[in-house]
ZASEMAR-36448 format. One line per field, with one value per residue (C-alpha): residue number from 1; x, y, z; residue in three letters. Coordinates in nm, 2 decimals. Layout:
<rs>
num c(NUM  ...)
X c(X  ...)
Y c(Y  ...)
Z c(Z  ...)
residu c(Ala  ...)
</rs>
This chain:
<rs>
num c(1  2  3  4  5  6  7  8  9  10  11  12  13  14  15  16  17  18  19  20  21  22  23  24  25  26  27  28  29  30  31  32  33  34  35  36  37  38  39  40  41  42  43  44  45  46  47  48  49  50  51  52  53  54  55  56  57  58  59  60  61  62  63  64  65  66  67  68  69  70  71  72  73  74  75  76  77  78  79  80  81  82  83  84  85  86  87  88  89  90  91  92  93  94  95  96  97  98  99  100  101  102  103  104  105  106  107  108  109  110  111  112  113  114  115  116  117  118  119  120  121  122  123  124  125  126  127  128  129  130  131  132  133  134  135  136  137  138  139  140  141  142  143  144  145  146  147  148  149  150  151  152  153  154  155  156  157  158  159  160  161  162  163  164  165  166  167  168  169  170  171  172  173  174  175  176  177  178  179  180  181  182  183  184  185  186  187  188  189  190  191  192  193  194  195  196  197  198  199  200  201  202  203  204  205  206  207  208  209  210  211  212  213  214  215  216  217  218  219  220  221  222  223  224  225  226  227  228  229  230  231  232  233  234  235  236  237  238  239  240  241  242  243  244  245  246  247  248  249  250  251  252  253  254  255  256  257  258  259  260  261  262  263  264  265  266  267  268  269  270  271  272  273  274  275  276  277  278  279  280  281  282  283  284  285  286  287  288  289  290  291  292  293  294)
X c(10.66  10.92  10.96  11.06  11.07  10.73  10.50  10.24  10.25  9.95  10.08  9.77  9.91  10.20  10.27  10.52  10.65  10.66  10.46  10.66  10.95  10.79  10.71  11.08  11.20  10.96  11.03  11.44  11.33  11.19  10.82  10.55  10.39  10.08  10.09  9.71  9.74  9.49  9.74  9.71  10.05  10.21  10.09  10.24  10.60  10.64  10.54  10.74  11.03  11.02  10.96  11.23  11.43  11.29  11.01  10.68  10.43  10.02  9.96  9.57  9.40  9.26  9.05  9.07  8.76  8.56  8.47  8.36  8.72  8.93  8.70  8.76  9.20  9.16  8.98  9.25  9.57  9.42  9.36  9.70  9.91  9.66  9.75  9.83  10.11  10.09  9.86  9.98  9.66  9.96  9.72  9.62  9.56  9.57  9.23  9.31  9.13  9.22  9.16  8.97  8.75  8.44  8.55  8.64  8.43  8.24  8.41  8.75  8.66  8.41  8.75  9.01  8.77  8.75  9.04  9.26  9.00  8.72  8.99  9.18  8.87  8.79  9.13  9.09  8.74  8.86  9.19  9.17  8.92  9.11  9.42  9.26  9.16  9.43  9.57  9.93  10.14  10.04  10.09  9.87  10.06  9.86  10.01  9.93  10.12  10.30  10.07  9.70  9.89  10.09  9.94  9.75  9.89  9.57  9.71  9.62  9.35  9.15  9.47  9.49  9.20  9.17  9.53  9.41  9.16  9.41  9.56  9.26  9.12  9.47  9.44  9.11  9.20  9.53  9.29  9.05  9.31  9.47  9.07  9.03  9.42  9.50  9.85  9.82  9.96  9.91  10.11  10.06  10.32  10.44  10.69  10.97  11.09  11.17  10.95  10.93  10.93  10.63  10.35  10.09  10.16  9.99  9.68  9.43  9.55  9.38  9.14  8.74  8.47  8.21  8.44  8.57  8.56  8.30  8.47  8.82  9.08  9.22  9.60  9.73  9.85  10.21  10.42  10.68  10.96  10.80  10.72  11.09  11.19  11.00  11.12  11.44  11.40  11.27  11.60  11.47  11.66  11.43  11.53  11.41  11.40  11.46  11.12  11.36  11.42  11.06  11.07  11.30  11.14  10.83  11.03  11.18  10.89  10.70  11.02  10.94  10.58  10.62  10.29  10.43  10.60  10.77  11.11  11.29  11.29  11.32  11.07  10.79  10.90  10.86  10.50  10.40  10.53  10.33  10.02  10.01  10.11  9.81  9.59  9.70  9.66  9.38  9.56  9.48  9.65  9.94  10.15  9.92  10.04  10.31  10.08  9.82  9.76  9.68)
Y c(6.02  5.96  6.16  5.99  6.03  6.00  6.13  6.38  6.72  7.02  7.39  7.67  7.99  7.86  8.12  8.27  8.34  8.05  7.86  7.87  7.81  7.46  7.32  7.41  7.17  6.93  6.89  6.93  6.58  6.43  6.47  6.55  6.88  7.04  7.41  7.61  7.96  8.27  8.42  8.31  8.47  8.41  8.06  7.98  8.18  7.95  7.61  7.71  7.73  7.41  7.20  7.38  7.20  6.87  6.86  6.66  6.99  7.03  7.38  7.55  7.86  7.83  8.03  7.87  8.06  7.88  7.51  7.39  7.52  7.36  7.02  7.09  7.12  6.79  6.63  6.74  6.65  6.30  6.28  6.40  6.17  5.91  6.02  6.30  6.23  6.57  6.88  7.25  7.45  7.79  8.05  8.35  8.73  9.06  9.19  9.59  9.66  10.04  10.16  9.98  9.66  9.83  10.07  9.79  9.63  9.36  9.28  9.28  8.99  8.81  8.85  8.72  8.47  8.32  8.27  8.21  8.05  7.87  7.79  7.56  7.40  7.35  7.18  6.94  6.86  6.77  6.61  6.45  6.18  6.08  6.07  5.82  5.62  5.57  5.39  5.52  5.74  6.15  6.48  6.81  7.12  7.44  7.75  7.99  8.28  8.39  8.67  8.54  8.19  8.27  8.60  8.88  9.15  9.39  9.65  9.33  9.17  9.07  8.87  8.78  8.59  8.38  8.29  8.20  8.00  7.80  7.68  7.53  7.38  7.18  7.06  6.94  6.79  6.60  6.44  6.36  6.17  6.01  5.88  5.74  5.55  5.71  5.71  6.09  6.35  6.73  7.03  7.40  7.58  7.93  8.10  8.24  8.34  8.69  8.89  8.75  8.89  8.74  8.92  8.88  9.27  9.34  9.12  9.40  9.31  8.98  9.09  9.00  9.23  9.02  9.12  9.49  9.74  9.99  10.33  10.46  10.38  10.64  10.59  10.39  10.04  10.03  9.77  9.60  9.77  10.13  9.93  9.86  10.24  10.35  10.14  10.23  10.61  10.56  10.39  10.02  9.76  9.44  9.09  8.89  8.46  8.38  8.18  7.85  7.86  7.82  7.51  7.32  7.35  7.20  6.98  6.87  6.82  6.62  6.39  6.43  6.41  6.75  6.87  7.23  7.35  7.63  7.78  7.84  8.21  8.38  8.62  8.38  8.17  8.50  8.54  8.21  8.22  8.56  8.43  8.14  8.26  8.51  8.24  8.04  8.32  8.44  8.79  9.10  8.99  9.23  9.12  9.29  9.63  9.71  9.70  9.94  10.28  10.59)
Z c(9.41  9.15  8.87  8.55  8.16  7.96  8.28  8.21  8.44  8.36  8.45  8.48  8.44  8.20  7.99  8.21  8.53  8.79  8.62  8.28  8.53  8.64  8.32  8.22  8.53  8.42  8.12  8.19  8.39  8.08  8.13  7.92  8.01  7.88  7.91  8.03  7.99  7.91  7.71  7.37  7.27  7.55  7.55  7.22  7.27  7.57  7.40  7.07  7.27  7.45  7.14  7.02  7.32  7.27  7.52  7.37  7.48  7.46  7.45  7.57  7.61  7.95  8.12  8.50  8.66  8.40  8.48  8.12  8.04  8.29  8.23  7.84  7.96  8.13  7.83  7.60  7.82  7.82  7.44  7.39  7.63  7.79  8.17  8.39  8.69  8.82  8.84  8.91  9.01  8.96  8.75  9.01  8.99  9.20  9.25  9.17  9.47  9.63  10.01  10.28  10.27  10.28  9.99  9.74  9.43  9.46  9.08  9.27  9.46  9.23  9.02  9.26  9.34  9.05  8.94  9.27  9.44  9.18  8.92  9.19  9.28  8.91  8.86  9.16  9.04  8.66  8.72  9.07  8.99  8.65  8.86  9.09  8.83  8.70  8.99  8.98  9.19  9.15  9.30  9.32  9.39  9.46  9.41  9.74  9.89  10.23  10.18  10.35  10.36  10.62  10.79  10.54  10.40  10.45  10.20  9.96  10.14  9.88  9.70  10.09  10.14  9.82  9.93  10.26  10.08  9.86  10.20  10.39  10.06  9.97  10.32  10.30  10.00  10.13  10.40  10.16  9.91  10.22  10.34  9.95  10.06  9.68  9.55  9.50  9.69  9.77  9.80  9.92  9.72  9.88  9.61  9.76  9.99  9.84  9.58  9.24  8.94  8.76  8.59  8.90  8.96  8.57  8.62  8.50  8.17  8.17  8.36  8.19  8.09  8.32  8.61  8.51  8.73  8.79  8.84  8.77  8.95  9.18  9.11  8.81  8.83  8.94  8.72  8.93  8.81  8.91  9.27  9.28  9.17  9.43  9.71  9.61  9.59  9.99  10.05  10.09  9.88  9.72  9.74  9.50  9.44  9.07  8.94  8.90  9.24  9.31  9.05  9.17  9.55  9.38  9.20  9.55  9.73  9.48  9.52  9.91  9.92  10.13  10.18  10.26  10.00  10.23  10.15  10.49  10.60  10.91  10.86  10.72  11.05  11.30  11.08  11.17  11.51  11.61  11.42  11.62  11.92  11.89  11.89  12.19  12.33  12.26  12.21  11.94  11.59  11.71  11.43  11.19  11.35  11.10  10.81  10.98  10.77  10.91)
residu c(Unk  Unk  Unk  Unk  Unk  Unk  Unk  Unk  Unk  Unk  Unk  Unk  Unk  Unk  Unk  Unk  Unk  Unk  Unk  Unk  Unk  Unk  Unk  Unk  Unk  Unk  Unk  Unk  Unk  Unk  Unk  Unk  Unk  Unk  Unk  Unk  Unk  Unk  Unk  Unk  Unk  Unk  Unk  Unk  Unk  Unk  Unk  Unk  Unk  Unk  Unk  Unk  Unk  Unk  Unk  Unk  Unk  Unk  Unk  Unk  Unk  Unk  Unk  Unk  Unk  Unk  Unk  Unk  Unk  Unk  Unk  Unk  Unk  Unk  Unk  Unk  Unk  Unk  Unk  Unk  Unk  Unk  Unk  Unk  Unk  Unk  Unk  Unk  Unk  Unk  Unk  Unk  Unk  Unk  Unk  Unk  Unk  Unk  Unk  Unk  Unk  Unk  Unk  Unk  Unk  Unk  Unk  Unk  Unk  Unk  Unk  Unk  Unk  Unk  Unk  Unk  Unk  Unk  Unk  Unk  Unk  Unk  Unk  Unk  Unk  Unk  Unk  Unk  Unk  Unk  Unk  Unk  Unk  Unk  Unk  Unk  Unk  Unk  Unk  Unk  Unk  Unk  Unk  Unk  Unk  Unk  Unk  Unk  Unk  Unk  Unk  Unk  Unk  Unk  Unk  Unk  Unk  Unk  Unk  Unk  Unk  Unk  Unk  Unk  Unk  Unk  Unk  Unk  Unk  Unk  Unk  Unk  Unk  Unk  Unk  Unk  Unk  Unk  Unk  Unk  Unk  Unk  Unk  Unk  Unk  Unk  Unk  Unk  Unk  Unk  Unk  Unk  Unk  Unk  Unk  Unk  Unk  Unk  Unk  Unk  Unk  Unk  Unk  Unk  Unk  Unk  Unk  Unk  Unk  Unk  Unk  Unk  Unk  Unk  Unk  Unk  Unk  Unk  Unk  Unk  Unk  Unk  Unk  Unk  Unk  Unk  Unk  Unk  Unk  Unk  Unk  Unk  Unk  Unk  Unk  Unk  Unk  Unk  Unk  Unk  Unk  Unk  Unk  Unk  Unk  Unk  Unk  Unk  Unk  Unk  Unk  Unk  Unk  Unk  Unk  Unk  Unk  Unk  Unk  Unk  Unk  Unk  Unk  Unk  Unk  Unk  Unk  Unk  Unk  Unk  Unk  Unk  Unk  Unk  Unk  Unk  Unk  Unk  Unk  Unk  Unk  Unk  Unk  Unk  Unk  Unk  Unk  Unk  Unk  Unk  Unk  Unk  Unk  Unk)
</rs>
């Protein structure tokens, strides 16, 4: 697909982070962007700013894991600009889950759920039949993670799994547009390769009363930078891929029609290598050892 001036991109989770950083490369490419976000403040920062560079914006509170919302976002991006060329399911959360499976809340995962999980499906369901319609080229891009994407992380399982999830249902979907013969496309993002510095590691302050959690943490949340304090203090230096790094490989492989949007890295490439390699063999998921806690 082409990218050109006067098409219509929708960011979820635009506010900041990577997906701020993709509606800045679309708009630098001249396209009209509409801005979903459930940060009200945050929402409007990020859209003052890029009227103040010129871009034509639609800015609205968004809250993915609900459907009449994410219906109501594709009702408005249409009033506002007639079309949408492409659709970036990007809003997701941690869960806040502590110890093993069997220990968590059931309101960790109902959370996660709904957001990483539901508020993709809710996006496919609004947009992806107006895209259609509208008989010209498009591109879907979901937003997943090397973490449950590629092979979990178990000390995150429950961030994990919805990830996991994000990756068989964008699948399902590219067959799907490709069985219609539609002129839109689909993406599995993973941003990185490195750790990025978005707010994902403060999701608790979003996080909804109908989903809160029903006992006190054990430990506080850790913000990223006290993550990164600590890892250094233990002697282990973080790498990290700036957010428009992660923009312009979408940016790329809408261009590409790349269905995995996969930065190259050795260690994601050993990851899938021992994941798969545990599977043909029928072999013990031995590459999960590292990750096992006393």
């Amino acid at each position: 697909m082409e990218l050109r001036p006067g098409q219509v991109a929708v960011v979820t989770g635009a506010a900041s982070g990577i997906g701020l950083a993709m509606v800045r490369r679309f708009a630098a490419e001249g396209l009209k962007v509409v801005l979903a976000d459930v940060e009200e403040a945050a929402l409007e920062k990020a859209a003052a700013a890029l009227r103040d560079e010129g871009a034509a914006v639609h800015a609205r509170v968004v809250d993915v894991s609900d459907r009449d919302s994410v219906v109501a976002l594709a009702d408005a991006a249409y009033d506002a600009f007639g079309t949408v060329h492409v659709l970036c399911n990007n809003a997701g959360v941690g869960s806040g889950a502590e110890g093993r499976m069997w220990e968590h809340e059931p309101n960790d995962w109902k959370w996660a759920f709904s957001v990483n999980v539901w508020g993709v499906f809710h996006g496919v369901q609004a947009f992806v039949p107006r895209m259609i319609a509208d008989g010209g080229p498009g591109h879907v891009v979901n937003t997943s993670s090397g973490d449950g994407g590629i092979a979990p992380l178990p000390t995150a399982s429950v961030y994990a799994v919805t990830k996991a999830a994000v990756v068989t249902m964008t699948e399902s979907l590219y067959a799907h547009l490709r069985a219609e013969g539609a002129p839109v496309g689909a993406s599995v993002l993973f941003p990185g390769p490195h750790m990025l510095r978005t707010g994902l590691w403060e999701s608790h302050r979003n996080r909804p009363d109908r989903y809160a959690k029903e006992r006190p943490r054990r430990t506080p949340y850790r913000s990223l930078d006290q993550w990164e304090a600590a890892m250094k203090e233990a002697g282990k230096e973080v790498a990290f891929t700036p957010v428009e790094e992660v923009a312009e490989l979408v940016v790329d492989g809408i261009r590409a029609d790349r269905f995995w949007m996969l930065p190259a890295s050795e260690h994601s490439d050993r990851q899938i290598r021992a994941r798969s390699t545990s599977m043909l063999e029928r072999a013990n998921p031995a590459y999960l050892e590292s990750f096992i806690l006393d």
